[in-house]
C-alpha positions in Angstrom: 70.1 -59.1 68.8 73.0 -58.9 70.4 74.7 -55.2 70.9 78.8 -55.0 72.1 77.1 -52.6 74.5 75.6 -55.4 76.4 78.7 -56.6 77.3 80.5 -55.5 80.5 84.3 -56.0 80.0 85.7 -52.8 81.7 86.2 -54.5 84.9 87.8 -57.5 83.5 90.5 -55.4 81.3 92.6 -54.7 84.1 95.7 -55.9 84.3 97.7 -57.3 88.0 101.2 -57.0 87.9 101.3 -59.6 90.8 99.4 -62.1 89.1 101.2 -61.9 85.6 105.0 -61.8 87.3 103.8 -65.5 89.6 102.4 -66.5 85.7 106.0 -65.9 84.3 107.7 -67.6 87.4 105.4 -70.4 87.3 105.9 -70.9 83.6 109.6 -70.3 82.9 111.4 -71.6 85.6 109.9 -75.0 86.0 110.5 -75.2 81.8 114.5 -74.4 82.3 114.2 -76.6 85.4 113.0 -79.3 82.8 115.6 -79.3 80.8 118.1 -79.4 83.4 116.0 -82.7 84.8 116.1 -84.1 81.2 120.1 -83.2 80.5 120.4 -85.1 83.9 117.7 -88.0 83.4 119.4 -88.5 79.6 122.5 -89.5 80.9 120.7 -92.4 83.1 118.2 -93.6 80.1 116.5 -92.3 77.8 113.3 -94.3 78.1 113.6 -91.4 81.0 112.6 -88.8 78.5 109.2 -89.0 77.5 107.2 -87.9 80.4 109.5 -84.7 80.8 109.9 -83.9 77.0 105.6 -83.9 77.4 106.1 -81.6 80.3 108.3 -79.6 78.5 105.8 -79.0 75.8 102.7 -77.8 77.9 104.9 -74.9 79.3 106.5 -74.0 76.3 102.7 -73.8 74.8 102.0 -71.6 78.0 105.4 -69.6 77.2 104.0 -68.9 74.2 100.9 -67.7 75.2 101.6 -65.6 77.8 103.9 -64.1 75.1 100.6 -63.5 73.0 99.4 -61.7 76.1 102.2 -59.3 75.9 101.8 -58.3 72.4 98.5 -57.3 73.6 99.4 -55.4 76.2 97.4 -57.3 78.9 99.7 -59.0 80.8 101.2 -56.3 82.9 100.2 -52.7 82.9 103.2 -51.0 81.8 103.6 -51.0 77.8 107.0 -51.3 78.3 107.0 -54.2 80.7 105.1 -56.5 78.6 107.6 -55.3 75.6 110.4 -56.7 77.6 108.8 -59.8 79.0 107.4 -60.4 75.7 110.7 -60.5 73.8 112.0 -62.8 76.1 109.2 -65.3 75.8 109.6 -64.9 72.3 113.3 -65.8 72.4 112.4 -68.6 74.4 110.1 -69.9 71.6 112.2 -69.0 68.9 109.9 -66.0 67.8 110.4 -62.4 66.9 107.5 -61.3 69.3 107.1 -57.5 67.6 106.3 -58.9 64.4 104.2 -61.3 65.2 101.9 -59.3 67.5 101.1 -56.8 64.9 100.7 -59.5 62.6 98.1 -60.5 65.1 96.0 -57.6 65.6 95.5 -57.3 62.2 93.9 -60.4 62.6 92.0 -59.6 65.7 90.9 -56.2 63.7 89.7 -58.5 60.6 88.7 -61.7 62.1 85.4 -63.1 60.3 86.1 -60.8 56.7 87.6 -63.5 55.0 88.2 -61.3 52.5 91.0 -59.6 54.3 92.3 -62.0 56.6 92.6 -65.9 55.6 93.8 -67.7 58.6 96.5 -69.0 60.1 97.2 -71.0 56.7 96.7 -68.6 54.1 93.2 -70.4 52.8 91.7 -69.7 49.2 88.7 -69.1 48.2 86.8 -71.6 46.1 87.3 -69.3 43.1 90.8 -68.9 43.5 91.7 -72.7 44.0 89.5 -73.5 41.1 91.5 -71.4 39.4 94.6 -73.8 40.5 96.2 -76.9 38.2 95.1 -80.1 39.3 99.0 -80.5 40.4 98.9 -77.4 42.6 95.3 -78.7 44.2 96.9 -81.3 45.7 99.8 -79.4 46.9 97.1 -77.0 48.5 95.3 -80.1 50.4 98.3 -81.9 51.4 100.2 -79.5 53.2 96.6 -78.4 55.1 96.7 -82.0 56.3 96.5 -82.3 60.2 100.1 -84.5 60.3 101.5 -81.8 58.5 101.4 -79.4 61.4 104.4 -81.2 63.1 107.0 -80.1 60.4 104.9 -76.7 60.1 105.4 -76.1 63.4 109.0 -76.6 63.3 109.2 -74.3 60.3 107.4 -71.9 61.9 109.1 -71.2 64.9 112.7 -72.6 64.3 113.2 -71.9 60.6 110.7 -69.1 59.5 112.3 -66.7 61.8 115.7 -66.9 60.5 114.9 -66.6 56.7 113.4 -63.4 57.5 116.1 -62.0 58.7 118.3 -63.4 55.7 116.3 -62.4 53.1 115.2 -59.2 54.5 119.1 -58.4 55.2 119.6 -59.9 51.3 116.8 -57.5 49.9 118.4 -54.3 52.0 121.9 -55.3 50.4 120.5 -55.1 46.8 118.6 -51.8 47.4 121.9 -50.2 48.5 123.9 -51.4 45.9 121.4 -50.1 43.7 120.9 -46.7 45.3 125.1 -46.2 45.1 124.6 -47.2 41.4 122.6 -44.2 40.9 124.3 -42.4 43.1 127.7 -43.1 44.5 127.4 -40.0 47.5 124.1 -41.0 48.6 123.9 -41.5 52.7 123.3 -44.1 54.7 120.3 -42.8 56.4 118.8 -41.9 52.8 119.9 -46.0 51.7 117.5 -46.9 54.8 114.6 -44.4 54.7 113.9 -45.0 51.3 113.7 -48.8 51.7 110.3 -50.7 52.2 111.1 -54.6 53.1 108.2 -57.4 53.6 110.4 -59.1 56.4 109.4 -56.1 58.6 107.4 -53.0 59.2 109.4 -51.0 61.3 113.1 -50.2 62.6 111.6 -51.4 65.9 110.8 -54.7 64.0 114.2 -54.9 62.5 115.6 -54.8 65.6 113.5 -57.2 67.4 114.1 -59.4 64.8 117.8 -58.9 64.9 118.2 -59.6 68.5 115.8 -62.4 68.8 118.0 -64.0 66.3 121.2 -63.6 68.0 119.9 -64.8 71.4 118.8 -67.7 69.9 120.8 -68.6 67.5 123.4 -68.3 70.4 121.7 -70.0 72.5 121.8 -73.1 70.2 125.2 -73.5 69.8 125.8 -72.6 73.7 123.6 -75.1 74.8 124.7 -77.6 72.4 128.2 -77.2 73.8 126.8 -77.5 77.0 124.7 -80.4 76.7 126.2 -82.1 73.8 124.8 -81.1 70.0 123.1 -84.6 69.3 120.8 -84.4 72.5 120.2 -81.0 72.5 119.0 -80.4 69.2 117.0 -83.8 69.1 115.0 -82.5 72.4 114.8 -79.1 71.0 113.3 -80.0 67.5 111.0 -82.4 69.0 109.9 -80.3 71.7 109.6 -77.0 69.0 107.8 -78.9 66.6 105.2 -80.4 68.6 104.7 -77.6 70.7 104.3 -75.4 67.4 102.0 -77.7 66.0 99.3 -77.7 69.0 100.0 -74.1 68.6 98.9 -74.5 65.2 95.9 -76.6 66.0 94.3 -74.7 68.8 94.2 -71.5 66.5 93.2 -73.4 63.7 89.7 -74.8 64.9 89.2 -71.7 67.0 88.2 -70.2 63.7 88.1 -72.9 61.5 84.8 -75.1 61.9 81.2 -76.0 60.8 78.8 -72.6 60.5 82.2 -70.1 61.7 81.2 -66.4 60.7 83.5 -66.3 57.3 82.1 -63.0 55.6 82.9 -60.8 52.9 84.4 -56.8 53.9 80.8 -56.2 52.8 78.5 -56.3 55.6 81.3 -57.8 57.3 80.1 -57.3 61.6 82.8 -56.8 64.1 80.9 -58.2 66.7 80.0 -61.5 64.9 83.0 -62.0 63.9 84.2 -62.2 67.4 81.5 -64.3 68.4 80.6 -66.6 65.6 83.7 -66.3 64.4 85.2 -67.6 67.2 84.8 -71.2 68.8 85.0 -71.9 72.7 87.5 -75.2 72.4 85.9 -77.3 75.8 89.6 -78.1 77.5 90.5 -79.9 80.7 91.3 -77.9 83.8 95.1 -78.7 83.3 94.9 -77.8 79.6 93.1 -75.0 80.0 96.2 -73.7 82.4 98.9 -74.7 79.6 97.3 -72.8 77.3 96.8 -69.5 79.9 92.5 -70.1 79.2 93.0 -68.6 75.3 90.2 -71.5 74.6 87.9 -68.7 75.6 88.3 -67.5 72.6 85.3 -65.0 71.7 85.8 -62.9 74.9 89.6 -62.6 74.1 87.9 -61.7 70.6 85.5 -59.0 72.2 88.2 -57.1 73.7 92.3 -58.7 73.6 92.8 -56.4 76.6 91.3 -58.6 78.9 94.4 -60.8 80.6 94.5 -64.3 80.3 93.6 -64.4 84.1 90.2 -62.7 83.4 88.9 -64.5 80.6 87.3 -67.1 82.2 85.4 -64.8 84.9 84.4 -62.8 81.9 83.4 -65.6 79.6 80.9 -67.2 82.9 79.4 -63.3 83.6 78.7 -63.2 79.9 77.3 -67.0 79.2 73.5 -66.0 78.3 75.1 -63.6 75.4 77.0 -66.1 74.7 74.5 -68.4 72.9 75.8 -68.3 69.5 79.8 -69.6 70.4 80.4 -72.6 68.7 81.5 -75.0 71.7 84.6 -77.7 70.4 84.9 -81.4 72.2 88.8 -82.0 71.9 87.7 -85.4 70.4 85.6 -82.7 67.4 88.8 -80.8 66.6 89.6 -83.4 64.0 86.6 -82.3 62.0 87.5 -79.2 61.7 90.6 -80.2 59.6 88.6 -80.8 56.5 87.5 -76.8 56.2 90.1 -75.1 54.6 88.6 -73.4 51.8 86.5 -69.9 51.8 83.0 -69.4 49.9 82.7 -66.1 49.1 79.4 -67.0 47.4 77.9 -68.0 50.5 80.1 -66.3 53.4 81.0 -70.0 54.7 84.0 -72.0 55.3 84.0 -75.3 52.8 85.7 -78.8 52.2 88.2 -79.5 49.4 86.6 -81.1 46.6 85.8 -85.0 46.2 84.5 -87.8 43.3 81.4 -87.5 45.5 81.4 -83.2 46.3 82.6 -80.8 43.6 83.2 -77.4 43.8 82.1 -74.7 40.6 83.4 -71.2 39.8 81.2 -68.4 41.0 78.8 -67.3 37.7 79.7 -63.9 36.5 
C-alpha cells in the first residue's frame, strides 16, 4: 500500500524566483499585447478576430493559473511577493484572489470527503436531491449541463465578484444601523468587530475584495473609453466567459469522473484522496503550458507547494506510485459531465436519474 512517505517531494517544493518572474512576463505581456493587436486588427475586419480572441483565452487561462500558484505560495518564495503578484493576476481575471485561495485550500485540505467539500458546483447527495421537487430536479441537472459552463463562467468571474462586495457592504449597513438602534454611542470599531459577513473572512479579505473591484471595475469603463464600449465589452465577455468555463471544465473532471475517491469524513484518507481523487487530464504540450501543467493534478494534490514548474518532474520521478491516477483523454472529458451527484451509501460519485436508472433514498 501506498505510504505519503514514499514520496520524495522536498526537492521539488522549491520555489525560483527567476523562473516564476519569465512565467509572469511570458504570460501577461503577450495577453495585453493581444489586445492592443485586436483593438488594432478590429478596426481592419473583424473576421480578423478570431484567431487572436483564441489566443487571448489560453493566456488568460494561464493568468489564472499562475494566480492559483500564488494563493499557494509556490510561485515565488517570498509570501509577500506571491500576495502582490497574485492580486494582480486576479484583477486581471476579474477575481478577488484572497478569497478564493482560502476557499481553495479548504478544498485541497478536504478533497475526496465529500461530506465536507462538494465540488466546484455545490453537488448533492443522492439523499438530498431525492429529497428535491421534481421542478427543482430539473433545475439541479440543467444548470450542471456542460453548455452551461459558458454563462457560468461569465458569472463567475465577471459578475460573482461584484455582488459580493454589494451585498456584503448591504449586510454591514444593516448591522450598523441596528447596533445604533440599540445603542446610539456605540463606536465604529465596536460596529465592525462585532460583525461576521459570508462575503468574507477577514479585513484582509475585505480589502482585497474592495480593491479588486475598483481596479476592475475601473478598468472597464477606462478601456471602454479607450477602445470604444461596444468592442470592448463584446471581446471582454467573450473572452471571460470562455476562458471561465475551461476553467470550470478542467477542475471539474479533475475530480469528477468514473471510480474518483468520493468518501464520507469517516474513514475519509488524505492520501487517497489526493490520488484517487484526483485525475491526470492527458493534455497537449501547448495546453499543458496554458494551463502552467495543473493537469498533474494528484502531485499538486500531494503537496500544493510544489510550483507549477515542478510538477511535471515530480509527477515522472513518482509514476510507479502513481498507478492508481485515473488518466483523462480530452476526447473522455465529456463523460465525466454526467457525474454530478454523491452516494454517500457507497462513497462514489453517480448519474442523475433516468426512465431507465433510478435513484432510492438510503434505508434508515
Amino acid at each position: 500500500m501506498v505510504k505519503k512517505s514514499d514520496f520524495v517531494l522536498t526537492p521539488y517544493m522549491k520555489s525560483d524566483d527567476r523562473r516564476a518572474a519569465f512565467q509572469i512576463l511570458n504570460t501577461v505581456v503577450p495577453y495585453i499585447a493581444l489586445w492592443v493587436l485586436a483593438v488594432k486588427a478590429a478596426a481592419v475586419s473583424l473576421w480578423l478576430l478570431p484567431p487572436i480572441m483564441i489566443l487571448m483565452v489560453l493566456f488568460l487561462l494561464r493568468c489564472f493559473t499562475l494566480m492559483h500558484d500564488c494563493g499557494h505560495y509556490s510561485l515565488f518564495q517570498s509570501k509577500k511577493v506571491n500576495r502582490v503578484v497574485g492580486f494582480l493576476l486576479g484583477a486581471i481575471n476579474a477575481m478577488p484572489q484572497h478569497a478564493w485561495s482560502r476557499d481553495h485550500a479548504f478544498h485541497h485540505k478536504t478533497n475526496g470527503d465529500w461530506e465536507r467539500y462538494r465540488g466546484i458546483g455545490d453537488f448533492l447527495s443522492v439523499d438530498e436531491f431525492l429529497q428535491l421537487s421534481a421542478a427543482d430536479q430539473k433545475l439541479y441537472g440543467f444548470i450542471r449541463q456542460p453548455l452551461m459552463t459558458l454563462p457560468g463562467g461569465f458569472f463567475y468571474l465577471a459578475i460573482k465578484p461584484r455582488l459580493a462586495l454589494v451585498f456584503g457592504v448591504y449586510d454591514f449597513a444593516r448591522h450598523w444601523l441596528a447596533c445604533s438602534k440599540r445603542d446610539r454611542n456605540i463606536r465604529f470599531k465596536s460596529v465592525v468587530a462585532s460583525h461576521h459577513s459570508k462575503h468574507w473572512q477577514s479585513k484582509g479579505e475585505f480589502w482585497d475584495l474592495l480593491v479588486n473591484n475598483l481596479f476592475v471595475i475601473t478598468s472597464w469603463f477606462v478601456l471602454s473609453y479607450l477602445i470604444g464600449p461596444v468592442l470592448f465589452l463584446s471581446l471582454y465577455s467573450i473572452i471571460l466567459a470562455i476562458a471561465g468555463a475551461i476553467f470550470i471544465c478542467i477542475f471539474f473532471v479533475q475530480h469528477n469522473f468514473e471510480g474518483a475517491y468520493a468518501h464520507q469524513t469517516d474513514g475519509w484518507d488524505y492520501l487517497r484522496g489526493a490520488i484517487e481523487g484526483s485525475s491526470y487530464l492527458e493534455l497537449p504540450a501547448i495546453l499543458r503550458w496554458f494551463t502552467a501543467d495543473i493537469s498533474y493534478h494528484s502531485i499538486h494534490h500531494l503537496s500544493e507547494r510544489i510550483p507549477n514548474y515542478n510538477l511535471a518532474a515530480c509527477h515522472r520521478h513518482h509514476q510507479h506510485l502513481l498507478k492508481n491516477v485515473k488518466t483523462l483523454r480530452i476526447d473522455e472529458m465529456l463523460s465525466c459531465a454526467k457525474f454530478i451527484l454523491w452516494d454517500a451509501d457507497s462513497n462514489r460519485l453517480v448519474p442523475l436519474p433516468t426512465p431507465d436508472r433510478e435513484l432510492s433514498l438510503p434505508q434508515a
